[in-house]
SEROGU-108154 format. One line per 5 residues: number of its first residue (from 1); for each residue x, y, z of N, C-alpha, C. Coordinates in steps of 0.1 Angstrom, whole numbers, m for minus. Layout:
% residues N
NUM) X:Y:Z:X:Y:Z:X:Y:Z; ...
//
This chain:
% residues 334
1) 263:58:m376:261:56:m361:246:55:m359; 241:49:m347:230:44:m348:227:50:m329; 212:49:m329:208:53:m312:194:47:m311; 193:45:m299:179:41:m299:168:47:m297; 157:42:m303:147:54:m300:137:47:m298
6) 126:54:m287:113:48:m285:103:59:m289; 91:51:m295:83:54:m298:69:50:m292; 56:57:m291:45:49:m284:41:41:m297; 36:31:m293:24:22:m303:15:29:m310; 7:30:m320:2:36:m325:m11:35:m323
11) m18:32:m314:m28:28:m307:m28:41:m296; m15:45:m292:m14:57:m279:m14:68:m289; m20:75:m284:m21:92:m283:m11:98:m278; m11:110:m279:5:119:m274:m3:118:m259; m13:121:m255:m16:127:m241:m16:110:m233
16) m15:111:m224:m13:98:m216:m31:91:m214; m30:78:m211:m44:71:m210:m53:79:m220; m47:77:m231:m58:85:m244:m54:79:m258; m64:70:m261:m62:57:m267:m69:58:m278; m64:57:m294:m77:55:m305:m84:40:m307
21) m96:41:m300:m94:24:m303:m104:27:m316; m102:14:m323:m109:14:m335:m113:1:m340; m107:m8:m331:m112:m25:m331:m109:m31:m318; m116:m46:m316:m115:m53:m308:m101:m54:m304; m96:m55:m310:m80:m61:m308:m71:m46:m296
26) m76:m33:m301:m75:m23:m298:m75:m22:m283; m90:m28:m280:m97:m23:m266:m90:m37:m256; m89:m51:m263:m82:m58:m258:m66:m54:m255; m62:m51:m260:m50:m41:m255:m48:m32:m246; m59:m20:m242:m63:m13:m234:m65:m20:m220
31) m73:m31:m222:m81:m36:m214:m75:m46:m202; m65:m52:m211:m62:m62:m205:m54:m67:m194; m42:m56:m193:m38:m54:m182:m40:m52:m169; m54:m46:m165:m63:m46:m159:m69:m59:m156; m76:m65:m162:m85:m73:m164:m76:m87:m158
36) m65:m88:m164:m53:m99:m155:m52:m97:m144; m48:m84:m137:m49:m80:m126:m56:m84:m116; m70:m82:m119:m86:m87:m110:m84:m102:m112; m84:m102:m121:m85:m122:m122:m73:m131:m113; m65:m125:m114:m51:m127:m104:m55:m130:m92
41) m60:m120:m86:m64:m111:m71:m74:m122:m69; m84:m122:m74:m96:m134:m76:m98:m144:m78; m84:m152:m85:m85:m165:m88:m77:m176:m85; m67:m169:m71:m59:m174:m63:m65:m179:m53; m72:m170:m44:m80:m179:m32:m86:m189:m37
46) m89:m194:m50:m94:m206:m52:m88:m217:m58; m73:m213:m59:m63:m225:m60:m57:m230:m44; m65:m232:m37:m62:m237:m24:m55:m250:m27; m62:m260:m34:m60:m272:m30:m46:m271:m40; m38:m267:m49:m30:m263:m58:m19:m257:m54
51) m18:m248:m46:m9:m243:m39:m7:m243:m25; m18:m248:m20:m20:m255:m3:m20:m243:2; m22:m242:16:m23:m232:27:m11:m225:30; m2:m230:30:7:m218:37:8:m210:24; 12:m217:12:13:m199:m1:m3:m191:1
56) m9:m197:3:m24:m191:1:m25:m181:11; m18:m179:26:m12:m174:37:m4:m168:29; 3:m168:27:14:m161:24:8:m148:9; m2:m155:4:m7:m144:m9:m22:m135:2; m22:m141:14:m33:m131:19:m25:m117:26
61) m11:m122:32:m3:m116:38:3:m106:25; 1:m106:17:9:m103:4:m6:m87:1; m11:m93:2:m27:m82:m1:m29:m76:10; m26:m79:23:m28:m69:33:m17:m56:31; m3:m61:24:12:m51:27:10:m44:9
66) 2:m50:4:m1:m39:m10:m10:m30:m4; m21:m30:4:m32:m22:8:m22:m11:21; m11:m18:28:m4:m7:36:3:m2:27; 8:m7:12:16:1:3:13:14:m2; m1:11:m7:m7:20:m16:m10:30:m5
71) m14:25:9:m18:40:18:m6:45:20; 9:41:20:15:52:20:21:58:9; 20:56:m5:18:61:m19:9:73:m18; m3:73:m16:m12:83:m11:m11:92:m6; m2:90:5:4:98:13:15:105:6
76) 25:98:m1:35:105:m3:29:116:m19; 18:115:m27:10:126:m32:11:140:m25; 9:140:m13:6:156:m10:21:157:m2; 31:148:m7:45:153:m2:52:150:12; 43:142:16:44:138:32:51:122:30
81) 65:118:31:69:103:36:71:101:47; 61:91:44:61:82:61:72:75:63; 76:73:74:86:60:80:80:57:90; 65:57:91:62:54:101:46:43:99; 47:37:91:29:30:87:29:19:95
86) 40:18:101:35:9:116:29:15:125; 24:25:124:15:37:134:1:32:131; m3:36:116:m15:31:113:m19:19:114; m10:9:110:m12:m5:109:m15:m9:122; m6:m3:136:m8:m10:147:m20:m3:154
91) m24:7:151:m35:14:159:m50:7:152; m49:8:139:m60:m3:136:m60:m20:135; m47:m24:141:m47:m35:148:m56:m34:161; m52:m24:170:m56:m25:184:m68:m25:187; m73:m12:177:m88:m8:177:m96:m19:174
96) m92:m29:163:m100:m39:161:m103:m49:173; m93:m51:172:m90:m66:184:m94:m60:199; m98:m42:209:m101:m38:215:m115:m39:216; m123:m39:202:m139:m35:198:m141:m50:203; m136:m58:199:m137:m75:190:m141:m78:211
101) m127:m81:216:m126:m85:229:m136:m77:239; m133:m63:238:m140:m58:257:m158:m53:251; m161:m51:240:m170:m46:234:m181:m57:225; m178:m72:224:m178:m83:219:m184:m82:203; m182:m71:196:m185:m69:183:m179:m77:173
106) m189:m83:162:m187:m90:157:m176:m87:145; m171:m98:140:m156:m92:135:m154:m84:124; m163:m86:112:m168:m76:101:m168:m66:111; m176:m60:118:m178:m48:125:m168:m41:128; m164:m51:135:m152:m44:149:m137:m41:136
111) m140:m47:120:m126:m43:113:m132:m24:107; m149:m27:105:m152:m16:97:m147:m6:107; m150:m8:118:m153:7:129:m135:7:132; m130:m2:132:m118:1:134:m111:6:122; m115:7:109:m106:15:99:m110:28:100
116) m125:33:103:m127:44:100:m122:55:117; m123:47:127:m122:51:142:m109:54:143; m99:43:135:m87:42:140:m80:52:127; m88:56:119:m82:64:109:m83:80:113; m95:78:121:m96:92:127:m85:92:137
121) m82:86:147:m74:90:152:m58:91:152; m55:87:140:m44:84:133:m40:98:129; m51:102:122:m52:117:118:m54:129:126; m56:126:133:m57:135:145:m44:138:151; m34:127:151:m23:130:155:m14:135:143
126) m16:130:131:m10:132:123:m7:146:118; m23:150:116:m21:164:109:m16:173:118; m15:176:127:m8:187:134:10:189:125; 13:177:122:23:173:115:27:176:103; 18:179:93:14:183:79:25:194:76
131) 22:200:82:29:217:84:42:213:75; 49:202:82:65:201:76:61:190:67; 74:192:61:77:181:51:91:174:50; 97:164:43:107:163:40:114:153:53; 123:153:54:130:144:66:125:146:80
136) 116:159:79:114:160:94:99:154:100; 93:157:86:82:145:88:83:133:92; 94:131:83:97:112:81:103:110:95; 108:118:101:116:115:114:102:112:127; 96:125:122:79:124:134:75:112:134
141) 72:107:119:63:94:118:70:78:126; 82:82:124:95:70:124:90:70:139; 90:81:148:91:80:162:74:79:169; 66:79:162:56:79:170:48:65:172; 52:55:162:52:39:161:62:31:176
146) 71:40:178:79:40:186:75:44:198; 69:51:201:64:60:212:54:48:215; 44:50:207:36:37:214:36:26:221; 44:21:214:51:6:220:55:7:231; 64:19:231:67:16:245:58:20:256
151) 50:31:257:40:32:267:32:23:269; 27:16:258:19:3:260:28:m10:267; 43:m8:266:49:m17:274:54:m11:287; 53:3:291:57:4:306:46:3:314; 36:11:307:19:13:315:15:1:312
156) 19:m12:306:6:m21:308:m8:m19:302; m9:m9:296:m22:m7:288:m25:m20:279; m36:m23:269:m44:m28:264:m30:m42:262; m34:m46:276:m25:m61:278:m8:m59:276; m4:m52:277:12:m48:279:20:m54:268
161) 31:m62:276:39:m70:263:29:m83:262; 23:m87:269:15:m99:267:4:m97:256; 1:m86:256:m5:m87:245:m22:m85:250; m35:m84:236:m47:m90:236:m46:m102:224; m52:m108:234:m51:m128:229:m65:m130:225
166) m71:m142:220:m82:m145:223:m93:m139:210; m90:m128:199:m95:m122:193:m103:m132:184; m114:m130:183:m124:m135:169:m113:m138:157; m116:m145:156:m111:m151:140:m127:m148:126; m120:m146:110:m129:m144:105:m133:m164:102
171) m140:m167:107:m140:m187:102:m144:m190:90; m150:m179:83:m147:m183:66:m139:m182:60; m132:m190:54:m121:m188:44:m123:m178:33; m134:m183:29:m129:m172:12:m137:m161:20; m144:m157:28:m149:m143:34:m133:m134:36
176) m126:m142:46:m116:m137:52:m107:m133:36; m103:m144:27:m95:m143:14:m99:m130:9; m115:m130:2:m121:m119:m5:m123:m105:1; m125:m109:13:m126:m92:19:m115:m82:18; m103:m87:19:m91:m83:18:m85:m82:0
181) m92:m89:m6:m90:m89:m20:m97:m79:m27; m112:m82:m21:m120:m67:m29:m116:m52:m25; m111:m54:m11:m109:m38:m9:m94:m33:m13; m89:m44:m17:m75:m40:m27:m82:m37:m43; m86:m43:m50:m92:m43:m59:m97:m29:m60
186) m110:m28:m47:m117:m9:m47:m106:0:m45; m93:m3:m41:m88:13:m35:m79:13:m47; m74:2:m53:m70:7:m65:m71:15:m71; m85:8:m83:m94:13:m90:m98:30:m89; m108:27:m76:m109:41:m67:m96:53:m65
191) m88:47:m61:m75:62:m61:m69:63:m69; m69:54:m80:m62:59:m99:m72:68:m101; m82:67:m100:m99:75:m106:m99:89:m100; m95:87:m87:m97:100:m77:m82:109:m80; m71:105:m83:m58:109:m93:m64:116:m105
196) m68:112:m110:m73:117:m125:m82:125:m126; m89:129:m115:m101:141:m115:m94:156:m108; m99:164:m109:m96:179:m108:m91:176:m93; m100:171:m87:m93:167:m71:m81:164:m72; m79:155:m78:m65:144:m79:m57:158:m81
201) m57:168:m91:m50:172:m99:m43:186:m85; m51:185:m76:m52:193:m65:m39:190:m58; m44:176:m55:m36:163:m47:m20:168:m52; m18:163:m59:m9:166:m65:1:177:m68; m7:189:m67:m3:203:m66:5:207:m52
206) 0:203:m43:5:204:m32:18:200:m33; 21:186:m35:34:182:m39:45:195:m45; 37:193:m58:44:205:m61:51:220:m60; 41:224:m56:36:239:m49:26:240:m40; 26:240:m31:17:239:m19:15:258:m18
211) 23:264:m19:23:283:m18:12:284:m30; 13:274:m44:7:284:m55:m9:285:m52; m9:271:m44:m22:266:m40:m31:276:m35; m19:277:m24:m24:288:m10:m27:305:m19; m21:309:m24:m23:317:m32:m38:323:m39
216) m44:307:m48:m48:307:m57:m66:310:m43; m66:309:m32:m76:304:m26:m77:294:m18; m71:285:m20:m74:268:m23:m71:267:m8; m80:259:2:m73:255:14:m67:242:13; m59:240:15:m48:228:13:m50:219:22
221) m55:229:38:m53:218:52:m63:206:52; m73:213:41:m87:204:39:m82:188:30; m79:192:20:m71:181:11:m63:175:17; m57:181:30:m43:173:36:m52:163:43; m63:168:54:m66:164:58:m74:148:56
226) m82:156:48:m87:140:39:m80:130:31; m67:136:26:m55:125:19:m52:120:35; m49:126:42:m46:115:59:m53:111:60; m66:115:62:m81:100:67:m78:86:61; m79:94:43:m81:80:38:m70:71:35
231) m56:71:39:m45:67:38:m46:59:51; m48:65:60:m46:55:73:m58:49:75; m72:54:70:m83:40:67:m79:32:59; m69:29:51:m66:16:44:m55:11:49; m42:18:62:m36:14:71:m39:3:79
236) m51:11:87:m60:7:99:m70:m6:93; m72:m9:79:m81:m17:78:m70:m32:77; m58:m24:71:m52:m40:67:m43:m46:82; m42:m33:90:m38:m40:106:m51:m49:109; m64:m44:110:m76:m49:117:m78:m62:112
241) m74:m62:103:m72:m79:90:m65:m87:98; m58:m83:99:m44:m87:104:m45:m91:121; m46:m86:124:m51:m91:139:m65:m96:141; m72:m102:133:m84:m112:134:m72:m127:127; m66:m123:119:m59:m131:115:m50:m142:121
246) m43:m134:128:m33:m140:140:m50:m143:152; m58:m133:156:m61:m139:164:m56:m136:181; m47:m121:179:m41:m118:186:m32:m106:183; m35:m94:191:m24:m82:189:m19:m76:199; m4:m73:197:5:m71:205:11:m58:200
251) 22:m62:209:32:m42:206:41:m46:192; 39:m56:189:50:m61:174:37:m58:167; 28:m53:166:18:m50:158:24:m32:155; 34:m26:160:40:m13:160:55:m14:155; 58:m29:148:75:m32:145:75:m25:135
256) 90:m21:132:96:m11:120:91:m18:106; 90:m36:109:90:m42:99:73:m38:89; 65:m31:94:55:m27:84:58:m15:86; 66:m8:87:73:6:78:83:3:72; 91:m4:71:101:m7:62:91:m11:48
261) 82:m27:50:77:m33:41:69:m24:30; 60:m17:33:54:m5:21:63:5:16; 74:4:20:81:16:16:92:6:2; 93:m10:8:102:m16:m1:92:m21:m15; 82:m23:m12:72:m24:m23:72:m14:m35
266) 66:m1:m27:67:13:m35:79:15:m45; 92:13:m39:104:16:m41:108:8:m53; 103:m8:m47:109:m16:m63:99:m14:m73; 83:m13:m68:75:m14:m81:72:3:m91; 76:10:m83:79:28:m86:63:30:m80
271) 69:43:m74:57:53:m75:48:63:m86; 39:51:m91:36:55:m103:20:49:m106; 12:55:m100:1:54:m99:m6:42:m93; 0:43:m83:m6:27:m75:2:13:m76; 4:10:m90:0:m1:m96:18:m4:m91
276) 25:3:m92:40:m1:m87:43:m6:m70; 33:2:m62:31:m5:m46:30:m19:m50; 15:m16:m57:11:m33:m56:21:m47:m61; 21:m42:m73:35:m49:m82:44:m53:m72; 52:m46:m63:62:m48:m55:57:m53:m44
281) 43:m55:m38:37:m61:m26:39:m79:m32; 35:m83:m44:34:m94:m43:49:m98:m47; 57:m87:m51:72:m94:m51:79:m94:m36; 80:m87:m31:85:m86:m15:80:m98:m7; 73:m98:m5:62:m110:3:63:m121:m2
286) 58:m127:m12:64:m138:m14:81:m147:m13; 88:m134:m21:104:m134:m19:112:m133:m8; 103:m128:5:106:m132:19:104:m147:24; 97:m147:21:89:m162:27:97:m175:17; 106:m173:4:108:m184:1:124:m181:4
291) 130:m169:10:143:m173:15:142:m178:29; 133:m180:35:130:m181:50:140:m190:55; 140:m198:43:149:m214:47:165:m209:50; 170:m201:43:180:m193:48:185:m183:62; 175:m189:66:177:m180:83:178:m166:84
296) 192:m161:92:191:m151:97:201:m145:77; 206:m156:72:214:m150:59:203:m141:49; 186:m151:52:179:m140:39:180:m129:39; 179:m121:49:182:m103:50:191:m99:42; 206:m103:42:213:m103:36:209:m107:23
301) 210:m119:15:202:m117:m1:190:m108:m4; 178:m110:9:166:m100:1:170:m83:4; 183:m81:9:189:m63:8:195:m63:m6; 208:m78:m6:209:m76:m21:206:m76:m32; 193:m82:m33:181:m81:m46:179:m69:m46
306) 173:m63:m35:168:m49:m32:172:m40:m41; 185:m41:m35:195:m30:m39:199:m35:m57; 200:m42:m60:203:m47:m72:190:m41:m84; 179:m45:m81:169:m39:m86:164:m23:m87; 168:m18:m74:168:m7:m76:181:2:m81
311) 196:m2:m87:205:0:m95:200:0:m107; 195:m14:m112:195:m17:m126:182:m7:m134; 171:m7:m122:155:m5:m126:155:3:m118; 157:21:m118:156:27:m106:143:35:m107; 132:31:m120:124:40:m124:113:30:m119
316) 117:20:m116:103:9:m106:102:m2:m118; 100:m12:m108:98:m23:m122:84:m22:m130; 72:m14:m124:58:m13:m131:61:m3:m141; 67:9:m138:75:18:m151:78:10:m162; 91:5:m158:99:m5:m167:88:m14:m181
321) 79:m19:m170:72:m30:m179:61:m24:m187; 56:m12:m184:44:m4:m191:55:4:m200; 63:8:m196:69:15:m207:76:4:m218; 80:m7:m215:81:m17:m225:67:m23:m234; 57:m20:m227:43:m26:m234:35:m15:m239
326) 35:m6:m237:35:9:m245:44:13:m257; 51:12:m255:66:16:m268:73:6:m276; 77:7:m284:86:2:m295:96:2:m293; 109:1:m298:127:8:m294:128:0:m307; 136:11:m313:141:6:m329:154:11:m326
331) 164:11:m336:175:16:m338:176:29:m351; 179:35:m348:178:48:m359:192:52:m363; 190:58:m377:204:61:m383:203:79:m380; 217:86:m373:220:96:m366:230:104:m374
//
């Protein structure tokens, strides 16, 4: 009788990201999965003439909903799920396109002050909220994307259902492409890095045990606080993108459909150090857009993919493929 067994490569170490390299070939193996990644990210805005404008659209739209992915991955570290990142996304929509229009700030500007402005106040409402966890969070968040919209559609505030029109566009292409590219690239990089330090290891505690924390000294509300800043500054930055983009933001800048979308990313690519958001941003997004031709039926196939994927692969497809490129599987006599 026989069973299968996996083993790491012999290149891995027992402890995780702890590698003997001892040749080229070694560090090229280490290396390179990464290194395709950046080149990917970076060497698409320059197949324009190759893939024409609307995929090229469609891969910018693809890097804005990894960058709303990864901020709610972040979030879900100190144990908090959102159903609600159409909160962030639309409040640094508004902020932007509010700075851009009554304040005439130029559009670089009006996205920086809007990630960090609109992150503050994102947080501001948020953390009172920290306290709980669990479904009853997820229910606060679900309803406060909700709440907005509608007061901005009974009061008429910042242009009602009509909207603010008229917003700056970025008129460079590859500025508009790369800005949205490099700060996917930095927050990557940056929050695997900030994971892996004593901080991170903090981050993560909370999840765990939030009491052992409290115990040990540790103020937690501080860590909460700052995992909310910086989660809804990369919210708030990919709405502010996003509304120079269109050129225009409205109360569908608050739709379910950018809380559903990071949460279907996360889900297919696993929550497993970033890289499964992302992974699942450029499968969702693209995979929307080429059933389009199917009308109101694509919901229906892109649920049943969904769901199919998460049956067969319920540990995330970036799991899946690192643990396939990491390990061996032999058959063994039992």
């Amino acid at each position: 009788m026989k069973r299968k067994e996996r083993i790491d490569r012999g290149i891995k170490a027992r402890c995780d990201d702890i590698y003997a390299l001892l040749s080229l070939k070694e560090i090229s193996y280490v290396v390179a999965p990464k290194v395709c990644f950046v080149l990917f990210i970076l060497t698409i805005p320059l197949l324009k003439c190759f893939l024409g404008y609307y995929w090229e659209r469609v891969f910018y739209l693809a890097t804005l909903m990894a960058i709303l992915a990864i901020s709610w991955e972040l979030l879900s570290y100190i144990g908090l799920i959102s159903l609600g990142q159409a909160f962030v996304f639309g409040v640094g929509a508004y902020t932007s396109g509010i700075l851009n229009i009554n304040f005439h700030m130029p559009v670089l500007l009006s996205i920086l002050l809007a990630s960090v402005f609109g992150a503050l106040i994102c947080t501001l409402i948020l953390f009172p909220a920290s306290k709980i966890r669990g479904i009853y969070f997820a229910m606060i968040t679900l309803c406060i994307p909700m709440f907005f919209s509608k007061m901005i559609e009974a009061t008429e505030i910042f242009g009602g259902t009509s909207g603010i029109s008229g917003v700056s566009s970025i008129n460079n292409y590859y500025v508009e492409m790369y800005l949205a590219a490099f700060m996917l690239i930095g927050a990557f990089f940056c929050l695997r890095r900030l994971m892996s330090t004593d901080f991170g290891l903090l981050i993560r505690g909370i999840k765990d045990n939030e009491f052992s924390l409290m115990a040990s000294g540790i103020n937690i509300y501080k860590i909460k606080f700052f995992v909310i800043f910086l989660s809804s500054a990369l919210g708030c930055f990919a709405g502010a993108c996003m509304c120079h983009y269109y050129q225009f933001v409205g109360i569908s800048a608050f739709s379910l459909d950018y809380s559903i979308i990071p949460l279907s990313c996360a889900i297919l690519g696993g929550v497993d150090g970033f890289a499964g958001s992302l992974l699942g941003a450029f499968i969702v997004c693209p995979l929307s857009e080429m059933l389009r031709g199917f009308g109101t039926l694509r919901i229906v196939i892109y649920s049943i993919l969904l769901i199919i994927f998460i049956l067969l692969v319920p540990e995330g497809l970036f799991s899946y493929i690192s643990r396939k490129y990491h390990q061996l599987e032999r058959w063994k006599e039992i």
